[in-house]
Backbone as a ProteinNet text record, in pm:
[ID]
protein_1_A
[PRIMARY]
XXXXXXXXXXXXXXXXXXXXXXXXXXXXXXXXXXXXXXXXXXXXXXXXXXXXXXXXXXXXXXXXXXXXXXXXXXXXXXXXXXXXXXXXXXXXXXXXXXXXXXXXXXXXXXXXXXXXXXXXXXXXXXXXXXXXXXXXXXXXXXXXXXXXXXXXXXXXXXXXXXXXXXXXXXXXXXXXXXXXXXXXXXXXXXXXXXXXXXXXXXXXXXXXXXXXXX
[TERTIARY]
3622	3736.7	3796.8	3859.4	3886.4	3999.4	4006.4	4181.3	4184.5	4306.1	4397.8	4508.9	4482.1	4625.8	4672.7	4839.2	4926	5011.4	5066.5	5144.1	5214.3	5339.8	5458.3	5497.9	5439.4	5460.8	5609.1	5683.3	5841.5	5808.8	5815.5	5806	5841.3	5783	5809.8	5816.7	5735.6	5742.6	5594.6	5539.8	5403	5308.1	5375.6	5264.9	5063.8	5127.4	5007.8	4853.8	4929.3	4854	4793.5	4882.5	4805	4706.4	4757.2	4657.7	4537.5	4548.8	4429.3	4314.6	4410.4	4301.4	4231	4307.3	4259.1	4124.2	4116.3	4010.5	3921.7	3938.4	3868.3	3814.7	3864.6	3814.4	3751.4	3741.2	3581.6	3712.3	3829.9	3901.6	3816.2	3853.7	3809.2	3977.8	3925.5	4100.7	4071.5	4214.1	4144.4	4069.6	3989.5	3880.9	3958.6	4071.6	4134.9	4280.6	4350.5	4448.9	4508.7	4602	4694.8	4771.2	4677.2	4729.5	4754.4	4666.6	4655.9	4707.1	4832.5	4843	4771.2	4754.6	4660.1	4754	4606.3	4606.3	4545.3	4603.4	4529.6	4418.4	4361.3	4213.8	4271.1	4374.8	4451.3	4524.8	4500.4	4552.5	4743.7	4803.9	4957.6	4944.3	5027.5	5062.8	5066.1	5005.8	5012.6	5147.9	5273	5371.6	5409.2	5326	5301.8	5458.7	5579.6	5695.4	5719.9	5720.7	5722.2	5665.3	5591.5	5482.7	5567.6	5548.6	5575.3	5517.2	5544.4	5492.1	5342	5313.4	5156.7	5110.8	5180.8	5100.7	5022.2	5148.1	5130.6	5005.9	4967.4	4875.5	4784.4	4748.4	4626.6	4568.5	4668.6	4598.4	4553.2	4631.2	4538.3	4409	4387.1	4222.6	4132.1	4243.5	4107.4	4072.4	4148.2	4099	4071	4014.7	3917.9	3854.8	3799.1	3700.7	3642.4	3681.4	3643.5	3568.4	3675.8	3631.1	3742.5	3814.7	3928.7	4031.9	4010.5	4112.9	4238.5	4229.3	4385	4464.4	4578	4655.8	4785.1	4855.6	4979.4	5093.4	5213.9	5302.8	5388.9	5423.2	5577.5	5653.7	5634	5746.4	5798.8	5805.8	5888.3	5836.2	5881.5	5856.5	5859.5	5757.5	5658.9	5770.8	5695.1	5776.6	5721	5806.5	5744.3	5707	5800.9	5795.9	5665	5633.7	5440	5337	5396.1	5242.8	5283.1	5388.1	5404.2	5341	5325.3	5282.6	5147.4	5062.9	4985.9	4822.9	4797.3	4701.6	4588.4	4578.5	4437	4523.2	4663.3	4762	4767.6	4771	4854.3	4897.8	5059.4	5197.1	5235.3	5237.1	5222.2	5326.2	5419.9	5478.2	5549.5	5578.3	5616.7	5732.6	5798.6	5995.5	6026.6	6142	6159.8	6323.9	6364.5	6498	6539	6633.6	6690.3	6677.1	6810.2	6820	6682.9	6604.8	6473.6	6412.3	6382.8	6309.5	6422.1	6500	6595.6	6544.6	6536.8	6532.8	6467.9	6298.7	6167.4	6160.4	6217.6	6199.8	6232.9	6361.8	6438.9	6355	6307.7	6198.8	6080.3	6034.6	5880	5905.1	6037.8	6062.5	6088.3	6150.7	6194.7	6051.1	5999.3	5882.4	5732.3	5772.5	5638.6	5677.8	5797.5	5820.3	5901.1	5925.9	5983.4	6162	6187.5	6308	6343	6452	6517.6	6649.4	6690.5	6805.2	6782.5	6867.3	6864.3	6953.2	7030.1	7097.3	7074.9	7103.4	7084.1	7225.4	7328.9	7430	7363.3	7309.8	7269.6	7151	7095.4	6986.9	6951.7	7064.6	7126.4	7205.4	7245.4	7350.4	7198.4	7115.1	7032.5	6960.6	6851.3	6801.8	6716.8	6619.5	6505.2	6439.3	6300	6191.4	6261.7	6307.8	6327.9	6469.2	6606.3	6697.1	6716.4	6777.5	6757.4	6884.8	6982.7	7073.5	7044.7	7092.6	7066.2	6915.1	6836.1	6676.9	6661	6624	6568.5	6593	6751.8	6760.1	6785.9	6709.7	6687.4	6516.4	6480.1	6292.5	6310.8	6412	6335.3	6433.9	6514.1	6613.3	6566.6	6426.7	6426.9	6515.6	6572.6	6711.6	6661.3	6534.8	6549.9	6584.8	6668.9	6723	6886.9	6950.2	7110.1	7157.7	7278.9	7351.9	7409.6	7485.5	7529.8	7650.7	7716.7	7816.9	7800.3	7646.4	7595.9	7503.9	7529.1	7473.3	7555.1	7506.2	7660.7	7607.7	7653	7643.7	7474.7	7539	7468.7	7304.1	7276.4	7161	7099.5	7212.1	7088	7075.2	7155.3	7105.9	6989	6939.2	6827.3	6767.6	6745.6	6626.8	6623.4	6675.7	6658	6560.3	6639.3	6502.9	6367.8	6365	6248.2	6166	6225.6	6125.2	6063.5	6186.3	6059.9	5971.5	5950.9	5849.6	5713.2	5709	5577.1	5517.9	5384.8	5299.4	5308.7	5350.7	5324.4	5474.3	5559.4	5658.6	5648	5588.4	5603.2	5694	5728.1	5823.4	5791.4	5831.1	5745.6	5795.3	5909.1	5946.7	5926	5854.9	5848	5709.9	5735.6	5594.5	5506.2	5396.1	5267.3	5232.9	5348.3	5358.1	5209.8	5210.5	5100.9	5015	4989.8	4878.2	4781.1	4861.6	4766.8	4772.4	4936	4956.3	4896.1	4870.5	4851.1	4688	4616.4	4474.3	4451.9	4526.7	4472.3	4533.9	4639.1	4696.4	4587.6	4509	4445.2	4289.3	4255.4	4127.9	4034.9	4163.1	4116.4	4054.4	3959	3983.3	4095.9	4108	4188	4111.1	4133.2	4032.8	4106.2	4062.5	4126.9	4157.4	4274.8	4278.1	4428.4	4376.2	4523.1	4662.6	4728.5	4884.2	4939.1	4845.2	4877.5	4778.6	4728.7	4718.8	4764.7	4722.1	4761.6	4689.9	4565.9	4488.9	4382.9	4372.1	4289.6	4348.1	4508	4538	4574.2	4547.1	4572.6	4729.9	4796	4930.5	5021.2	4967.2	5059.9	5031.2	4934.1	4924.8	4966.9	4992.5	5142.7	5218.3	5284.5	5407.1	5440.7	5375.3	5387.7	5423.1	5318.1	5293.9	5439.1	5449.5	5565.6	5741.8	5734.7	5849.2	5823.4	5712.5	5717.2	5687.5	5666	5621.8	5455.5	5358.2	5239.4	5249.8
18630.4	18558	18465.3	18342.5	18200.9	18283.1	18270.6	18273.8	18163.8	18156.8	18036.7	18099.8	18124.7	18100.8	18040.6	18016.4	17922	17967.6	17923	17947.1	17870.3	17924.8	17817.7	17872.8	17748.9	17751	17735.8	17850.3	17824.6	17799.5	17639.1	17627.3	17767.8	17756.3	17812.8	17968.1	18031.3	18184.2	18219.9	18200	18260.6	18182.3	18025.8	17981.1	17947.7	17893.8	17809.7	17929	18083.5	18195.7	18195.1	18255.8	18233	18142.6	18009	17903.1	17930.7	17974.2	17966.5	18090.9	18172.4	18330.1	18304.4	18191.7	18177.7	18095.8	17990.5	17897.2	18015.7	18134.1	18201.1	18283.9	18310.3	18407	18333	18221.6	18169.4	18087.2	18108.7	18043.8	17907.2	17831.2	17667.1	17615.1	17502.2	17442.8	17317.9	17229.9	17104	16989.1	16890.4	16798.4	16758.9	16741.5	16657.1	16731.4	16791	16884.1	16888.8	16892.9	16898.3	17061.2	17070.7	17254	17350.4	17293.3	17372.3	17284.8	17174.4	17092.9	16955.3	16961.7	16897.2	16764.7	16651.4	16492	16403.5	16303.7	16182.9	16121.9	16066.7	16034.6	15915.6	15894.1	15776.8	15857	15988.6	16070	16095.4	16102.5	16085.2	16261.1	16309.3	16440.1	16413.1	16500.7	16500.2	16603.4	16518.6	16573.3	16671.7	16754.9	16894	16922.2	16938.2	16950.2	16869.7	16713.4	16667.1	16676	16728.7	16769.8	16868.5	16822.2	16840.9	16956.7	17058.9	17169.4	17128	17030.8	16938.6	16931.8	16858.7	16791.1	16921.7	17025.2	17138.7	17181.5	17226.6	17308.1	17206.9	17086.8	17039.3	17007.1	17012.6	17017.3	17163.7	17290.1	17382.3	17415.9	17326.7	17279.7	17208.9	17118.4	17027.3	17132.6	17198.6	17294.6	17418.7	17446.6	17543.9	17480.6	17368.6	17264.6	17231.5	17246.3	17183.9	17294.2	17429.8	17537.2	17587	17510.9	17531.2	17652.9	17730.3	17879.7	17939.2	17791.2	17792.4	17673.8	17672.7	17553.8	17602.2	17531.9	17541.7	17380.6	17448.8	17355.3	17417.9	17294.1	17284.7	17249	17126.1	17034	16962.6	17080.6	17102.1	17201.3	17208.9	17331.2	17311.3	17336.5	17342.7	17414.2	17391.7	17498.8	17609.3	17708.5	17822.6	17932.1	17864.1	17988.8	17919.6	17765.7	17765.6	17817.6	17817.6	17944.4	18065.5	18156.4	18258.7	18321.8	18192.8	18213.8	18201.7	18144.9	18103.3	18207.8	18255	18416.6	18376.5	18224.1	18216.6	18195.2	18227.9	18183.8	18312.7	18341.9	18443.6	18383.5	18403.9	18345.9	18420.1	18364.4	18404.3	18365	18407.3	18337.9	18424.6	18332.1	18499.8	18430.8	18500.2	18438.9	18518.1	18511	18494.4	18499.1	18591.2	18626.8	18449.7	18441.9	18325.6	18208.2	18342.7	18266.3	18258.9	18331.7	18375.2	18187.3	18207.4	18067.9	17950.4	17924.1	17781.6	17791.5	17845.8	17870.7	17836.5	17920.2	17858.9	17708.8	17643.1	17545.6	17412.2	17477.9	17344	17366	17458.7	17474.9	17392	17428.5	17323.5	17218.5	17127.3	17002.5	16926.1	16970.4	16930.7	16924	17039.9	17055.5	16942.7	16920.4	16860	16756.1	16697.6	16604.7	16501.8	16607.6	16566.9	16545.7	16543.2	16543.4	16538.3	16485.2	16442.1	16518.6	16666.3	16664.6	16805.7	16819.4	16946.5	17069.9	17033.6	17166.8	17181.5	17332.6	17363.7	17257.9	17229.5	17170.4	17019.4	16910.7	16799.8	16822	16912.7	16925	16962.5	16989.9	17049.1	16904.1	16842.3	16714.7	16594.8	16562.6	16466.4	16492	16343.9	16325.8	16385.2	16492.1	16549.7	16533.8	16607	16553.2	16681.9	16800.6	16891.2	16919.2	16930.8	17049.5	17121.8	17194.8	17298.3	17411.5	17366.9	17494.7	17552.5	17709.9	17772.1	17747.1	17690.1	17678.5	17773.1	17915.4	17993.5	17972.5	17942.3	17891.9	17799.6	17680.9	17552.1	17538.4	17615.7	17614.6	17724.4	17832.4	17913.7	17881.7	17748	17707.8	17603.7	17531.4	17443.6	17283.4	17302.9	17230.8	17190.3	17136.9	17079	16967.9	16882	16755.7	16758.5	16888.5	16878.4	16875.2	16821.3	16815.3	16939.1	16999.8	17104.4	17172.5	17111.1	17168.5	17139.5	17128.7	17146.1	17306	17372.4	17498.8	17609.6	17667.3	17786.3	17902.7	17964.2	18104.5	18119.2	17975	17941.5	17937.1	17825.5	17839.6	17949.8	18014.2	18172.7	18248.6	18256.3	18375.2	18283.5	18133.2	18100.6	18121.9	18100.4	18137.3	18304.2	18354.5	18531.6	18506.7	18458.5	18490.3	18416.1	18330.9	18258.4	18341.8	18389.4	18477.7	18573.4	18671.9	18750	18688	18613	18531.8	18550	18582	18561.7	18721.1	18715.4	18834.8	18908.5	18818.3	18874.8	18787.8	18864.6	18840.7	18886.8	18832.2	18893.1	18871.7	18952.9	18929.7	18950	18818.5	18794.5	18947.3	18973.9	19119.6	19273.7	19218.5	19352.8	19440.3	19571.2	19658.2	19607.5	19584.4	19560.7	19465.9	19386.7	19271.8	19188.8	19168.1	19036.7	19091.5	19231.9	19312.9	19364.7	19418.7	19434.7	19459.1	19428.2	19410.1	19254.5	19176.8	19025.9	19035.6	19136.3	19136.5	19224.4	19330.9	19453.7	19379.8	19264	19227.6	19138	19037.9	18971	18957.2	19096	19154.1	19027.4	19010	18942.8	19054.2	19009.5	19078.9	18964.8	19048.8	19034.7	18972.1	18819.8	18760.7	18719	18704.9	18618.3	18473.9	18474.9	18282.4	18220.5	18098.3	18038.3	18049.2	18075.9	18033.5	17916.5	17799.6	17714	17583.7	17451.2	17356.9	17315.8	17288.1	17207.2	17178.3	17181.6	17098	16976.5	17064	16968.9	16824.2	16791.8	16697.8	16621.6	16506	16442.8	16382.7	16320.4	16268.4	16431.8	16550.9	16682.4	16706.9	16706.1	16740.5	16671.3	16570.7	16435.9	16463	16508.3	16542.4	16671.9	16751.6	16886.2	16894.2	16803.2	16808.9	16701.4	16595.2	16556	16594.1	16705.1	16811.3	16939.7	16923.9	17045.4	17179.8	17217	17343.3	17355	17266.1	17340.6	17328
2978.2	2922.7	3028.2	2986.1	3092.1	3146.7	3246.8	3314.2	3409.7	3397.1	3472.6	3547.4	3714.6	3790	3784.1	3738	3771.5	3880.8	4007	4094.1	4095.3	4063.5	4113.8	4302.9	4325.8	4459.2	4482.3	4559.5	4650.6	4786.3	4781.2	4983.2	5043.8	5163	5244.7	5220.9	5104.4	5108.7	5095.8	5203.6	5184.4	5087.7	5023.8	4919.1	4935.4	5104.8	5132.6	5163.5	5212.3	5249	5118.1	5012.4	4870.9	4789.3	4854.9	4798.7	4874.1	5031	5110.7	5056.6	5027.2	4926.7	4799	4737.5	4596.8	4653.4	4743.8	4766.2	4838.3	4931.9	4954.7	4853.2	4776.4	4689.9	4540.5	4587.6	4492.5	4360.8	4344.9	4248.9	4250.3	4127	4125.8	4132.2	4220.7	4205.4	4160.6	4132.1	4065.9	4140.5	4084.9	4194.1	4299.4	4296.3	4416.2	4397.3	4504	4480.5	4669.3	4659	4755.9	4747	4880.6	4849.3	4738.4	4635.7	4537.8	4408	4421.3	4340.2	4318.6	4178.3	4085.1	4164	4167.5	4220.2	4145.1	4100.2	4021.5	4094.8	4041.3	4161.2	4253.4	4270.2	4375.1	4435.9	4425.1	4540.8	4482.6	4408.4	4326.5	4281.9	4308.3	4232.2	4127.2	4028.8	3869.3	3845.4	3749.2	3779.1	3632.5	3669.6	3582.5	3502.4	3562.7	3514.2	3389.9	3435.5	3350	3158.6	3162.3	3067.6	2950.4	2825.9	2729.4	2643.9	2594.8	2544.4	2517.4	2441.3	2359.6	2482.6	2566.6	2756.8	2816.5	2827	2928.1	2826.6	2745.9	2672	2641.9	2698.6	2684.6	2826.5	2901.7	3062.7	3024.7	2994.6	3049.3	2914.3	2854.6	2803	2859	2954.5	3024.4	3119.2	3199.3	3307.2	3225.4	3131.4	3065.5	3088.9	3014	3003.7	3157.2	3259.4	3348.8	3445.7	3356.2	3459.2	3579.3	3581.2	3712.7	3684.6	3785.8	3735.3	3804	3908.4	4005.8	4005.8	3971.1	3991.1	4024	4123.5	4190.1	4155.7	4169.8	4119.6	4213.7	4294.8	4425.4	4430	4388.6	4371.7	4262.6	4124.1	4005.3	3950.1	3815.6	3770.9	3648.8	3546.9	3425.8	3349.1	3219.8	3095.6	3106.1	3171.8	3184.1	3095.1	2951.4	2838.9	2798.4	2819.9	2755.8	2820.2	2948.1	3066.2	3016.5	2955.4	2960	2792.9	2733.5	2576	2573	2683.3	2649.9	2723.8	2615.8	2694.1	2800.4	2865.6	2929.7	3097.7	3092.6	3204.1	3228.6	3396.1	3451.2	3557.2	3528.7	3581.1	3681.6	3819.7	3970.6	4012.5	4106.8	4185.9	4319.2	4476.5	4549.3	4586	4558.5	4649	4769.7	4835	5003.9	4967.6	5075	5106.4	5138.6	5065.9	5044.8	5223.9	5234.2	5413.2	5494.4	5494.9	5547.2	5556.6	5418.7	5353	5394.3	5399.4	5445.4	5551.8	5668.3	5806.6	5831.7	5769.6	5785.3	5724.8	5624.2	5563.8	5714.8	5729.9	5860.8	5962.5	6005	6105.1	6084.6	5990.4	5930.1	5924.7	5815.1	5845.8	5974.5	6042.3	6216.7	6284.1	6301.7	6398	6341.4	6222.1	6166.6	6105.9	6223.6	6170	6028.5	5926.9	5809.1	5778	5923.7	5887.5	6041.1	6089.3	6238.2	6276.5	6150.1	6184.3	6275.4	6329.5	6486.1	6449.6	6324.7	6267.1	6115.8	6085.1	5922.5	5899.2	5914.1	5852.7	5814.8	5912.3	5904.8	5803	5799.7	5729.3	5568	5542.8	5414.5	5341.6	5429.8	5394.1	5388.9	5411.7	5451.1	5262.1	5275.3	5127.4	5155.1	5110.7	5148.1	4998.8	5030.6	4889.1	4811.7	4851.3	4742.9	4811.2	4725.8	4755.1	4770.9	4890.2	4949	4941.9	4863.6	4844.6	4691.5	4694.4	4602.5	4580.3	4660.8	4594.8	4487.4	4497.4	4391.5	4236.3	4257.6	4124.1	4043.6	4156.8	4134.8	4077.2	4167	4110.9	3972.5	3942.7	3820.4	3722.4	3746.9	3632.2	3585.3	3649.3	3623.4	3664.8	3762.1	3790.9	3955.7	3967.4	4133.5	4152.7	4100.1	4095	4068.1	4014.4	3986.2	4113.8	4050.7	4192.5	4208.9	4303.7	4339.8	4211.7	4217.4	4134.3	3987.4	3967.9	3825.5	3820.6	3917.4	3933.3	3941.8	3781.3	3811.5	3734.9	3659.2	3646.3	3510.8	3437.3	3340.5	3371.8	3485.6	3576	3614.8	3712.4	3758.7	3622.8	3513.4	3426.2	3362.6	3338.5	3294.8	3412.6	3571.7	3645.4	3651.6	3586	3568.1	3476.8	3386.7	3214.6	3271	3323	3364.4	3444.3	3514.4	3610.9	3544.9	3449.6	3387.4	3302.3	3275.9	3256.8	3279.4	3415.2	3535.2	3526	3488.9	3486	3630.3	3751.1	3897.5	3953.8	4039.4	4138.7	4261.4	4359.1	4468.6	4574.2	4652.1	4788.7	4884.7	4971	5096.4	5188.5	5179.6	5251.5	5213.2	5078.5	5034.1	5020.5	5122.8	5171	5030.7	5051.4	4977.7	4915.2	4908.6	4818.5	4858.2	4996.1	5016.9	5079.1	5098.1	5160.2	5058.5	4958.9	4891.5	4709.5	4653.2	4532.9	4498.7	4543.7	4550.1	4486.7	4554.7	4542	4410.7	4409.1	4317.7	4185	4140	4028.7	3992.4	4098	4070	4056.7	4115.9	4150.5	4275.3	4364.4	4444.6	4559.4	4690.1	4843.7	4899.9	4989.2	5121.5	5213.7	5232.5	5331.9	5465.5	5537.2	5666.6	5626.3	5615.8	5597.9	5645.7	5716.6	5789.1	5684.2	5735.4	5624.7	5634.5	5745.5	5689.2	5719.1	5737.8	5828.2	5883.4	6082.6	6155.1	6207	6243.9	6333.1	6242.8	6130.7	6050.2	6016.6	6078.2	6017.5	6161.5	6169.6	6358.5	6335.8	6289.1	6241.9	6251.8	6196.4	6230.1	6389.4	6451.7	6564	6621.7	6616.1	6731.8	6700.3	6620.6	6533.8	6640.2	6629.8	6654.8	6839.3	6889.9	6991.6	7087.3	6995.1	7057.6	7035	6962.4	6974.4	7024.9	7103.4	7204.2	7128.3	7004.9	6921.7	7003.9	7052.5	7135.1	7258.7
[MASK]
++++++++++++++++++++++++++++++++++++++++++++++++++++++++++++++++++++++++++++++++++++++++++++++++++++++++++++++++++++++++++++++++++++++++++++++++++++++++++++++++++++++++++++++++++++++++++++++++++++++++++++++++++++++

């Protein structure tokens, strides 16, 4: 029977380890994909969110059709009640102690370059590609574009319902989560694989190298 991973990737909580297991463990991802998210053949994120109940359920025909049984989404977030309706989807995703994940996030942006600011305050205030307060329940509300004080009680109780949603929740802190509930939900192994790229790319390694992180 077809199955389809969908991962909604949350920066910075363990996504890229996961994407790196699924490519180890024989998953198909799509022809041209950026860490797991689907790419137009000009190299453009295919912007999966966007996608309309009809949209979302005929991409995941072309990727029957194609054979592809992993796809990741980062930077928005899909109708999740159509992955959750739809029986050839199993709905993945791992979240991260809030503060944990900001921390690591300003760390990754600074060190690799994506951002110039030297504190969480400047860094929180600056335009970045995704918003970074309240994240969690900006990615499971659907809401990574409101402005702040469009996020209120209404929001987290929809990124509650949304989450149960997802056949698999994991936590980056929580005993077994990524040792070995990750594998036994998915009937994956446990392979050795980077959590992330940096050498494969020469533009990260100047980056890296001229803020002193090697």
């Amino acid at each position: 029977m077809y199955r389809l991973i969908w991962f909604q990737h949350v920066h910075k909580a363990a996504g890229s380890s996961i994407v790196n297991q699924a490519i180890a463990n024989d998953e198909i991802l799509y022809p041209n994909h950026d860490n797991g998210n689907p790419l137009t053949r000009e190299g453009k994120i295919i912007p999966l969110w966007e996608y309309d109940s009809a949209q979302l359920v005929g991409f995941i025909d072309d990727c029957e059709a194609k054979g592809i049984t992993f796809v990741a989404t980062e930077w928005g977030a899909p109708l999740y009640e159509v992955l959750h309706h739809d029986p050839r989807v199993a709905l993945v995703t791992c979240i991260r102690e809030p503060w944990s994940r900001l921390v690591s996030n300003f760390n990754y942006d600074y060190y690799y370059g994506f951002s110039d600011s030297k504190t969480l305050t400047d860094f929180l205030s600056e335009e970045l590609r995704i918003k970074q307060d309240n994240f969690l329940v900006r990615v499971f509300s659907r809401n990574y574009d409101a402005l702040a004080v469009n996020l209120d009680e209404t929001s987290l109780t929809e990124a509650v319902a949304n989450l149960r949603l997802f056949d698999l929740v994991l936590v980056t802190e929580r005993k077994g989560d990524l040792k070995s509930h990750l594998f036994e939900a998915l009937s994956w192994q446990n392979k050795q694989v980077s959590p992330h790229a940096t050498f494969g790319n020469p533009w990260t390694l100047k980056s890296l190298v001229s803020r002193l992180r090697l």
